[in-house]
C-alpha positions in Angstrom: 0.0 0.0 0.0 3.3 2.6 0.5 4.3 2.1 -3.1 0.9 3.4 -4.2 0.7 6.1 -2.2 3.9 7.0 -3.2 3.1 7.3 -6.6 -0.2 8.6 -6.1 1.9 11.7 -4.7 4.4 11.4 -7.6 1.6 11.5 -10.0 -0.1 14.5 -8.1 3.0 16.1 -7.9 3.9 16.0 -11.8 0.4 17.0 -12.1 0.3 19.6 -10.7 4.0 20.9 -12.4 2.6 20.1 -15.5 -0.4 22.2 -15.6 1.8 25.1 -14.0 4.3 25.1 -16.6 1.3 25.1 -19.4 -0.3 28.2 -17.5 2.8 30.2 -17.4 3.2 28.7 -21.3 -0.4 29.9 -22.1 0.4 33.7 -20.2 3.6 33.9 -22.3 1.6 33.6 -25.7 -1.1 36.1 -23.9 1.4 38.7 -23.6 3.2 38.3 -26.9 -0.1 38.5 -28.8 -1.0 41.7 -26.6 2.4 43.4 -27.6 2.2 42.4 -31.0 -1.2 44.0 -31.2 0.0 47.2 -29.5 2.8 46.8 -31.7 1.2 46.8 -34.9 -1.1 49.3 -33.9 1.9 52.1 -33.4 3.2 50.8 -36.6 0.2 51.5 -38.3 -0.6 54.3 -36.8 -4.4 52.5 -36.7 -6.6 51.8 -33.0 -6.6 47.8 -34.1 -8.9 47.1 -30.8 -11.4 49.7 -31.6 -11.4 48.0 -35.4 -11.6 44.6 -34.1 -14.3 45.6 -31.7 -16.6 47.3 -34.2 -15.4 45.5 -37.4 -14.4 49.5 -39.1 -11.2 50.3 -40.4 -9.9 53.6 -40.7 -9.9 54.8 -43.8 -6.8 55.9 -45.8 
């Protein structure tokens, strides 16, 4: 009965590593897709939120 209590901790354990690492994964992308938007938007010289929100475009 040790052994499996024993792994049931090791499992729990990588478990719970596992789905931290994939959160902190997850924010990373977040944050790069946030940047590249205000990115482009400065670039552009365009408000590519307001555009996405309401589907308009400035026009040039």
């Amino acid at each position: 009965m040790r052994l499996f209590n024993r792994s049931l901790v090791a499992i729990m354990l990588h478990q719970f590593l596992f789905d931290e690492a994939a959160a902190n994964v997850t924010l990373l992308f977040i944050l790069a897709h946030v940047g590249g938007v205000i990115l482009a938007s400065w670039q552009h010289r365009e408000n590519l939120v307001k555009a996405m929100l309401t589907g308009r475009e400035k026009a040039d």
